[in-house]
Backbone atoms as SQL, in Angstrom:
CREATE TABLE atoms (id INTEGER PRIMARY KEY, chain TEXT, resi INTEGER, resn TEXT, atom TEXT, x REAL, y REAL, z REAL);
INSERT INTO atoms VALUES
  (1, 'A', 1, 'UNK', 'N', -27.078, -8.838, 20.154),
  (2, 'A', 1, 'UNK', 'CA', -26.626, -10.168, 20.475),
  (3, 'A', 1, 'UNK', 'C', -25.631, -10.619, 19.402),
  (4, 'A', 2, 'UNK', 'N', -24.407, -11.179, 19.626),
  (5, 'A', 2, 'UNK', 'CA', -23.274, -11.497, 18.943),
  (6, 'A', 2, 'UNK', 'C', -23.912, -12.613, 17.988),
  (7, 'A', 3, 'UNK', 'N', -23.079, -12.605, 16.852),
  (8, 'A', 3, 'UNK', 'CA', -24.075, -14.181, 16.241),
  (9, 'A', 3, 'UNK', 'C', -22.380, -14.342, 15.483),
  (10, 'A', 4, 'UNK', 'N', -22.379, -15.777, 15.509),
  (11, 'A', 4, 'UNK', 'CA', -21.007, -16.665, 15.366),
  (12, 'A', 4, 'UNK', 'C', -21.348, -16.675, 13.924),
  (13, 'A', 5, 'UNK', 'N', -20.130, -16.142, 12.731),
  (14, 'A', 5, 'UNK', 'CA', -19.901, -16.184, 11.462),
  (15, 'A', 5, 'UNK', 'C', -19.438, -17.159, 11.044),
  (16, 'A', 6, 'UNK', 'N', -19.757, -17.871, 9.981),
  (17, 'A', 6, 'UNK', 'CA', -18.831, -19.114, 9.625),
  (18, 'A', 6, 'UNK', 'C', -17.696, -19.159, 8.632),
  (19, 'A', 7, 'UNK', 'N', -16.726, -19.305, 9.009),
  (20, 'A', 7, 'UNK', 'CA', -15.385, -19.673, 8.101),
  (21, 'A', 7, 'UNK', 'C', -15.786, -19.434, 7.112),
  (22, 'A', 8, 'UNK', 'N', -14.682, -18.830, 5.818),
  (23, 'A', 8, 'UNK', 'CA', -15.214, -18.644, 4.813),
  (24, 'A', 8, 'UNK', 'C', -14.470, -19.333, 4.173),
  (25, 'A', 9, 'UNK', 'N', -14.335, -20.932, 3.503),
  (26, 'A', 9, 'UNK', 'CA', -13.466, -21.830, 2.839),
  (27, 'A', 9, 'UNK', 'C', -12.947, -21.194, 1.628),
  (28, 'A', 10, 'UNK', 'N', -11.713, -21.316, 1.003),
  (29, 'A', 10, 'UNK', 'CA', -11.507, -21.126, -0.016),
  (30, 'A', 10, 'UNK', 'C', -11.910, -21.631, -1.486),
  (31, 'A', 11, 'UNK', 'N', -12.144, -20.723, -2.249),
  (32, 'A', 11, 'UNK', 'CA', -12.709, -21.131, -3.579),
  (33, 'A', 11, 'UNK', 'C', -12.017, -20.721, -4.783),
  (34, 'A', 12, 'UNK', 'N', -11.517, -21.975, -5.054),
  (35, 'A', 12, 'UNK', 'CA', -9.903, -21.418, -6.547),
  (36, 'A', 12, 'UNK', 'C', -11.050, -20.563, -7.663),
  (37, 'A', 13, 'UNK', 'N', -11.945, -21.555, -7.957),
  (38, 'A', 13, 'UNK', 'CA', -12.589, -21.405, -9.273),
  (39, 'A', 13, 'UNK', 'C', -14.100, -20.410, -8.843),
  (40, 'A', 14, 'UNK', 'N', -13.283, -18.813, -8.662),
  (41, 'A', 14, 'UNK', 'CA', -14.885, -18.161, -8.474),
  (42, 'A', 14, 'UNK', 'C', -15.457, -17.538, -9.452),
  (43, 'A', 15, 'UNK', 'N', -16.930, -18.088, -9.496),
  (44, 'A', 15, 'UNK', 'CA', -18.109, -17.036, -10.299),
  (45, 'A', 15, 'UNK', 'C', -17.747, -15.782, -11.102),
  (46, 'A', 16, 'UNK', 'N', -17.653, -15.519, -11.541),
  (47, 'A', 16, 'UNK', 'CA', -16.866, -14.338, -12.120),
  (48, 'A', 16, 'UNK', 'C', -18.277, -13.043, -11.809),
  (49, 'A', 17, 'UNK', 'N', -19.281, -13.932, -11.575),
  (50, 'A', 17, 'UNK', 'CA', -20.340, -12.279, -11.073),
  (51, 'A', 17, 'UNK', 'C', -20.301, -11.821, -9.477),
  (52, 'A', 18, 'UNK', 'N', -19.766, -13.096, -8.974),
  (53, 'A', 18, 'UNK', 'CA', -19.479, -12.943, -7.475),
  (54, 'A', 18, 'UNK', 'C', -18.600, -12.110, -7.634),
  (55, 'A', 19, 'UNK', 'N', -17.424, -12.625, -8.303),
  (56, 'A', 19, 'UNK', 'CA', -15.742, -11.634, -7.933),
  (57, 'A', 19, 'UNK', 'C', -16.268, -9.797, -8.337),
  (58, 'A', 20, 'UNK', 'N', -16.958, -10.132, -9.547),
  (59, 'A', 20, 'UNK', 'CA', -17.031, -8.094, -10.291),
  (60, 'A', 20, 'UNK', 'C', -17.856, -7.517, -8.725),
  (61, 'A', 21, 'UNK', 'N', -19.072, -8.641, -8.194),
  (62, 'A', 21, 'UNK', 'CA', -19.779, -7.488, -6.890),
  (63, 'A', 21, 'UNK', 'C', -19.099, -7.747, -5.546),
  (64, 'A', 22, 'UNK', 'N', -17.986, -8.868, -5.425),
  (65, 'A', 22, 'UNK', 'CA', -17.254, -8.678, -4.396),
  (66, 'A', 22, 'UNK', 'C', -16.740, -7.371, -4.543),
  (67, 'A', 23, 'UNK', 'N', -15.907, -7.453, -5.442),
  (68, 'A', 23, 'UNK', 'CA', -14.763, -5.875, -6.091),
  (69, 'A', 23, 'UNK', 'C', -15.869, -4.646, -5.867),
  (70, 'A', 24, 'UNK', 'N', -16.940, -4.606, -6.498),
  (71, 'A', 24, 'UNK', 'CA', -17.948, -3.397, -6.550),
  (72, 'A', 24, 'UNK', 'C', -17.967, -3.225, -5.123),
  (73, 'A', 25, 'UNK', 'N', -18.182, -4.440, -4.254),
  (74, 'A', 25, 'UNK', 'CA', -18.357, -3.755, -2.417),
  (75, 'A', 25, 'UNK', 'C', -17.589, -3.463, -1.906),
  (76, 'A', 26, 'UNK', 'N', -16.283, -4.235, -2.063),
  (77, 'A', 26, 'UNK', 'CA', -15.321, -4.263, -0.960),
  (78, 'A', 26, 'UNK', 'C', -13.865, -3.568, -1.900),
  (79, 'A', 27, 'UNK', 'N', -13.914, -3.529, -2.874),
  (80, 'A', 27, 'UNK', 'CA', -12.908, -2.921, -3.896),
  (81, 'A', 27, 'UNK', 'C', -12.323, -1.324, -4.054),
  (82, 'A', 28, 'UNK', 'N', -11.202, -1.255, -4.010),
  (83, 'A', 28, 'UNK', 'CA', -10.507, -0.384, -4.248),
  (84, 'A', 28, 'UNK', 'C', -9.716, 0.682, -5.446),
  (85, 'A', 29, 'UNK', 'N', -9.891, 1.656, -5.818),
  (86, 'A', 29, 'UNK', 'CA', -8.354, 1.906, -7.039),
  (87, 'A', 29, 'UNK', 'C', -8.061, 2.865, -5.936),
  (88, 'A', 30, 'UNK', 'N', -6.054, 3.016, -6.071),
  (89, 'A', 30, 'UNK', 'CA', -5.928, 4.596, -5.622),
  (90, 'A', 30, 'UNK', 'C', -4.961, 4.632, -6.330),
  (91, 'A', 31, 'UNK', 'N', -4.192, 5.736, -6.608),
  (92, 'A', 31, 'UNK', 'CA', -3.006, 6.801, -6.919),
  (93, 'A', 31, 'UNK', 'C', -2.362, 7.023, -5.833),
  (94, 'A', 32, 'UNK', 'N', -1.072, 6.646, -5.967),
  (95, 'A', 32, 'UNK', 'CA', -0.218, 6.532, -4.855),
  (96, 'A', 32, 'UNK', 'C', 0.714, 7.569, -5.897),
  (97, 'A', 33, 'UNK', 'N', 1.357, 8.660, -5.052),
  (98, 'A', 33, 'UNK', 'CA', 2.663, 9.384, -5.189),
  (99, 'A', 33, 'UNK', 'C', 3.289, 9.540, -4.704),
  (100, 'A', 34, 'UNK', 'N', 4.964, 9.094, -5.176),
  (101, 'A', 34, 'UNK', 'CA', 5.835, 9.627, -4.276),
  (102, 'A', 34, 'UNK', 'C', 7.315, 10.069, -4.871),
  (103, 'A', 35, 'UNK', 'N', 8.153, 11.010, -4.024),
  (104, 'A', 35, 'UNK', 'CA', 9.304, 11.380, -4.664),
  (105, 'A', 35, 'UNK', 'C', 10.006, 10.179, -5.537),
  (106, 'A', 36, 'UNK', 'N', 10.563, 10.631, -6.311),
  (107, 'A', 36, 'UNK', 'CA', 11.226, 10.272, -7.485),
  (108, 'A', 36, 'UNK', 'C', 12.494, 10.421, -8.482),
  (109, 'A', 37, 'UNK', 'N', 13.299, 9.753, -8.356),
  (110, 'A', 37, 'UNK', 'CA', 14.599, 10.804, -9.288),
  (111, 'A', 37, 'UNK', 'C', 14.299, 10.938, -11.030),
  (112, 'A', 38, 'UNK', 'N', 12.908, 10.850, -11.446),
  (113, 'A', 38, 'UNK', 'CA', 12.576, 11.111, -12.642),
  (114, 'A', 38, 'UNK', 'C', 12.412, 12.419, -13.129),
  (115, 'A', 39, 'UNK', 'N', 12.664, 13.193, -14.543),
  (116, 'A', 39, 'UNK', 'CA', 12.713, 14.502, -14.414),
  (117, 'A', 39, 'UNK', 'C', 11.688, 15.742, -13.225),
  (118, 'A', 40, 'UNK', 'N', 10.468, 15.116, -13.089),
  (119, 'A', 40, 'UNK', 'CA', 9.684, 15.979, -12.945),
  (120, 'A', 40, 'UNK', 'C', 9.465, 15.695, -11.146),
  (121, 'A', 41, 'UNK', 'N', 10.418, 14.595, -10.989),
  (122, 'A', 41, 'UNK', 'CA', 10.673, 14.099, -9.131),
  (123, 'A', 41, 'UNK', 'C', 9.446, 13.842, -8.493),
  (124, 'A', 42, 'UNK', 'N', 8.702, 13.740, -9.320),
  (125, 'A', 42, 'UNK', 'CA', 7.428, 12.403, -8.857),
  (126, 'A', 42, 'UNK', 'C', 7.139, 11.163, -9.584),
  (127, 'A', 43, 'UNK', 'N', 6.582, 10.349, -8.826),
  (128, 'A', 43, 'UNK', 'CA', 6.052, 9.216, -9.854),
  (129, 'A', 43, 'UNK', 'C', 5.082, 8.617, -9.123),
  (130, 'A', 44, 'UNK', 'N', 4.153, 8.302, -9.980),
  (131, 'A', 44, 'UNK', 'CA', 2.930, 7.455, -9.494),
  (132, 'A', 44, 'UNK', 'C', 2.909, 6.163, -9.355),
  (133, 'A', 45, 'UNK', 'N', 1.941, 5.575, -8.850),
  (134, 'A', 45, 'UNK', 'CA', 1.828, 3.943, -8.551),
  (135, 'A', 45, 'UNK', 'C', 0.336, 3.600, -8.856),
  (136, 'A', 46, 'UNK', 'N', -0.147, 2.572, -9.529),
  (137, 'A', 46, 'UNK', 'CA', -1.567, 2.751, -9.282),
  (138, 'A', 46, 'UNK', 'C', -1.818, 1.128, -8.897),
  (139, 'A', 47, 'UNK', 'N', -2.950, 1.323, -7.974),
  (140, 'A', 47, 'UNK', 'CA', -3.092, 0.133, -6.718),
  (141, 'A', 47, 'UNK', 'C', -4.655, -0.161, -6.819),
  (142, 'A', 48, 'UNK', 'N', -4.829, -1.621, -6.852),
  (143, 'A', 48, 'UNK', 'CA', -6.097, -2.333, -6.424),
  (144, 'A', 48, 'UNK', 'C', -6.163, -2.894, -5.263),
  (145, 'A', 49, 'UNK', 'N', -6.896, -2.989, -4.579),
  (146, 'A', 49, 'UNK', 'CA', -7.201, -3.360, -3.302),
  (147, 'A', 49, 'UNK', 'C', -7.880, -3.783, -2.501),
  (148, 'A', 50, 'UNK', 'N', -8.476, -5.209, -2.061),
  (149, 'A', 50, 'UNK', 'CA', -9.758, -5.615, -0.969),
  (150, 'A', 50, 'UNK', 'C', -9.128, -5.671, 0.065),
  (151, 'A', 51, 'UNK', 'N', -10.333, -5.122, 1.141),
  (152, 'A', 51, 'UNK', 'CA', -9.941, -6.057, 2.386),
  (153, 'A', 51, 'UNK', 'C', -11.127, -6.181, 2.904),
  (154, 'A', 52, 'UNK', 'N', -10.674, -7.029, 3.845),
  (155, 'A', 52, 'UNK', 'CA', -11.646, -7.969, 4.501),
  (156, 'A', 52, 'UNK', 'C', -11.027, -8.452, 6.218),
  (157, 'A', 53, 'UNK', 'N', -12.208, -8.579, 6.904),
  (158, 'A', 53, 'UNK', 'CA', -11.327, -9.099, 8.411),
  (159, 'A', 53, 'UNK', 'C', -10.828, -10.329, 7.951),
  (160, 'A', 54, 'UNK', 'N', -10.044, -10.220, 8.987),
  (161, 'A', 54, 'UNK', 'CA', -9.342, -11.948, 9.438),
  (162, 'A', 54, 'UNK', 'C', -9.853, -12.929, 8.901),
  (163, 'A', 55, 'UNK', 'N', -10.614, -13.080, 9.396),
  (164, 'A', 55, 'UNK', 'CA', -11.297, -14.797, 9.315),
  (165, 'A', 55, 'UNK', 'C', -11.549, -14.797, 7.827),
  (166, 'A', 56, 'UNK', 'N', -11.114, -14.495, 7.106),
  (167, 'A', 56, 'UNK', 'CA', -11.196, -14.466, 5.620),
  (168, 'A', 56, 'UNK', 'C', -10.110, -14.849, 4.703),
  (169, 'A', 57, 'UNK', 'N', -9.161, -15.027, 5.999),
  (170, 'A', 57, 'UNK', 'CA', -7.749, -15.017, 5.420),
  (171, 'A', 57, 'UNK', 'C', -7.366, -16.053, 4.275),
  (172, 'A', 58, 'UNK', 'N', -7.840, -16.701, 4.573),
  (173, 'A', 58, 'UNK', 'CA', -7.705, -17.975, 3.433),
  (174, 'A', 58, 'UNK', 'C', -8.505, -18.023, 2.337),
  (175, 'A', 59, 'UNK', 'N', -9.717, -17.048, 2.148),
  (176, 'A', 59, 'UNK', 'CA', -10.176, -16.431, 0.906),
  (177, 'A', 59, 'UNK', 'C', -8.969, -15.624, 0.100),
  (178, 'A', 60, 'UNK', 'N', -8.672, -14.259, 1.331),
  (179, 'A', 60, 'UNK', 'CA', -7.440, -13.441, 0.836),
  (180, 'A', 60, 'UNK', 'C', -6.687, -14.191, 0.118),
  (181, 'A', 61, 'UNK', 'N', -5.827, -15.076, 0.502),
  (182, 'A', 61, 'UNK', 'CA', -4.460, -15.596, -0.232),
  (183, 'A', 61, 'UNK', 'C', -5.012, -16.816, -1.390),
  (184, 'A', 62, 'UNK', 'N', -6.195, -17.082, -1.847),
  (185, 'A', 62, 'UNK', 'CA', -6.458, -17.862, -2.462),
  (186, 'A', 62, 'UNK', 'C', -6.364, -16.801, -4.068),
  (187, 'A', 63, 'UNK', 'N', -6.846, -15.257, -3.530),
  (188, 'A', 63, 'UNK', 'CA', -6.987, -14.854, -4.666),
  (189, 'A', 63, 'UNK', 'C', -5.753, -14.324, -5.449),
  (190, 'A', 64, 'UNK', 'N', -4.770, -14.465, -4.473),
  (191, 'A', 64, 'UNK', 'CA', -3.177, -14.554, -5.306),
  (192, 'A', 64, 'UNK', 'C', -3.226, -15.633, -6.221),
  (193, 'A', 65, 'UNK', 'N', -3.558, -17.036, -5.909),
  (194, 'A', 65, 'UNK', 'CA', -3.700, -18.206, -6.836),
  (195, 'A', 65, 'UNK', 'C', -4.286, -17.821, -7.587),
  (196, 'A', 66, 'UNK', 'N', -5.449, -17.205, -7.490),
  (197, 'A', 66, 'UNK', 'CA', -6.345, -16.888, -9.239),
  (198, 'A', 66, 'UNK', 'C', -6.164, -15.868, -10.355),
  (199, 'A', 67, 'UNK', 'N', -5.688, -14.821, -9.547),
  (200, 'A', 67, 'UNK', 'CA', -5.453, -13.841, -10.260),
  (201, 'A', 67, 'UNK', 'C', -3.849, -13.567, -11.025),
  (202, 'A', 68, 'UNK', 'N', -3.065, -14.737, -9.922),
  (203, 'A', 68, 'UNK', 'CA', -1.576, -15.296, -10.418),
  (204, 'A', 68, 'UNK', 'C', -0.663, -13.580, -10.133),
  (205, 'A', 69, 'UNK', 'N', -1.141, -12.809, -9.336),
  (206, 'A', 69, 'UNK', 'CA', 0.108, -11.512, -9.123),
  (207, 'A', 69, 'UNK', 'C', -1.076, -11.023, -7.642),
  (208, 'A', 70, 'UNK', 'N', -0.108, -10.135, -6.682),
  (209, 'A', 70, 'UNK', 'CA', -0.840, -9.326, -5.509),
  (210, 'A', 70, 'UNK', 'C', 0.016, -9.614, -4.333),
  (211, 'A', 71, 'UNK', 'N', -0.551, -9.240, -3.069),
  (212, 'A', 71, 'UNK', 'CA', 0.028, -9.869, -2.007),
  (213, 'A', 71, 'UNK', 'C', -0.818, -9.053, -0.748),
  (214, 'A', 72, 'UNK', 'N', -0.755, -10.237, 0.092),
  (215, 'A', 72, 'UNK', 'CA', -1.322, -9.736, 1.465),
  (216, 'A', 72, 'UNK', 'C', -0.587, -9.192, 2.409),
  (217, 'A', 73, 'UNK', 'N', -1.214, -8.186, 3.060),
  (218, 'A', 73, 'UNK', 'CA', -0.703, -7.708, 3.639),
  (219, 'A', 73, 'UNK', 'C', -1.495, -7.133, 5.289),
  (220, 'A', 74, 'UNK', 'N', -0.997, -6.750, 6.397),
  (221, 'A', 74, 'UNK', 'CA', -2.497, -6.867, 7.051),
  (222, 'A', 74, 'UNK', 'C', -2.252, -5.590, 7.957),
  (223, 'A', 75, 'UNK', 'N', -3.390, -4.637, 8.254),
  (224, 'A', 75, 'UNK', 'CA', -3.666, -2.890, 7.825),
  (225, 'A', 75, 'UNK', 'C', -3.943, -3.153, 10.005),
  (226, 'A', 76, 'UNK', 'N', -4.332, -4.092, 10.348),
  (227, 'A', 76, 'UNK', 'CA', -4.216, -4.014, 11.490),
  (228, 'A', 76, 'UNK', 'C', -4.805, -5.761, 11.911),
  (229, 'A', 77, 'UNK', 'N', -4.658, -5.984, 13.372),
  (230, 'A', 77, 'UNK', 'CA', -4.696, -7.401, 13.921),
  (231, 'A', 77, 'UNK', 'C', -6.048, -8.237, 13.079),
  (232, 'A', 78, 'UNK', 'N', -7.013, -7.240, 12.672),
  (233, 'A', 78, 'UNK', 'CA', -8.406, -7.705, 12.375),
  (234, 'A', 78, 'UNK', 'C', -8.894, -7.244, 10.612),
  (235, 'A', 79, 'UNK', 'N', -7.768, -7.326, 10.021),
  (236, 'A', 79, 'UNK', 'CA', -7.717, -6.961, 8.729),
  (237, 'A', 79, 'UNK', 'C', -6.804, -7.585, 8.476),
  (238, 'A', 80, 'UNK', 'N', -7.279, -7.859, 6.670),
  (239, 'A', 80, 'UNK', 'CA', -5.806, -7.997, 5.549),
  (240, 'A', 80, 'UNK', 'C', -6.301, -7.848, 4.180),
  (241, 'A', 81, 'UNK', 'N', -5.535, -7.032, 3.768),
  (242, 'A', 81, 'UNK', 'CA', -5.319, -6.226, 2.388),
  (243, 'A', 81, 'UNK', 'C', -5.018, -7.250, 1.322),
  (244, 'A', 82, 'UNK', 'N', -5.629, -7.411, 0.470),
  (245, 'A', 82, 'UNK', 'CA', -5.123, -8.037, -0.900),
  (246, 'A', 82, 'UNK', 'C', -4.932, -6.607, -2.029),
  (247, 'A', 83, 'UNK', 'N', -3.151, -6.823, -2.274),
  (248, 'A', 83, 'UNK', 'CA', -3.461, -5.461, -3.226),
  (249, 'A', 83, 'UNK', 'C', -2.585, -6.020, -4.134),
  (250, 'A', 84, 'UNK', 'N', -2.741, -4.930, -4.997),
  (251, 'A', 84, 'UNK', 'CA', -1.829, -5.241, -6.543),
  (252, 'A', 84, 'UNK', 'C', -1.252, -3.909, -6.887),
  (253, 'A', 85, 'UNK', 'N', -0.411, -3.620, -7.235),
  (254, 'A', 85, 'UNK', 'CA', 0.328, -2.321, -7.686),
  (255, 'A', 85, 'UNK', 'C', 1.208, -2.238, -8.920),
  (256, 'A', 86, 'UNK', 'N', 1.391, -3.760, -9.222),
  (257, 'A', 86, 'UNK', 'CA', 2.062, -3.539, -10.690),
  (258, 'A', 86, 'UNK', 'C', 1.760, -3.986, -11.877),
  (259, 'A', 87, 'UNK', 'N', 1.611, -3.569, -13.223),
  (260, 'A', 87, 'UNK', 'CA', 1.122, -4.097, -14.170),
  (261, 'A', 87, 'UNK', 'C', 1.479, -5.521, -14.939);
């Protein structure tokens, strides 16, 4: 039986034990490579990453405000990516 989820409001100022076991569940690192005109014609990227469905969306873009760098992006109609790739 379907059960109706409730909005998830945005929260500037989060818990900092919430955010480390949000990240621990839903959190990402990867190594991204790709050609390169640097001697050795690769170069890496290294990327953080949540996602979460939709209806979250306004959690997603809140955590650009907190963390002050990232961007959303969305992986299909019922997803969106909060990632970071540069130092």
């Amino acid at each position: 039986m379907p059960v109706n989820r409730p909005i998830i409001k945005s929260i500037i100022n989060y818990d900092l034990y919430w955010l480390a076991g949000f990240t621990s569940a839903e959190g990402s690192f990867l190594i991204k490579n790709f050609k390169s005109k640097t001697k050795l014609g690769v170069a890496l990227i290294l990327v953080f990453q949540l996602v979460q469905h939709a209806r979250v969306e306004k959690l997603m873009k809140s955590l650009i405000v907190y963390f002050g760098c990232g961007n959303i992006y969305t992986s299909n109609d019922a997803a969106f990516v909060y990632r970071v790739s540069k130092f």
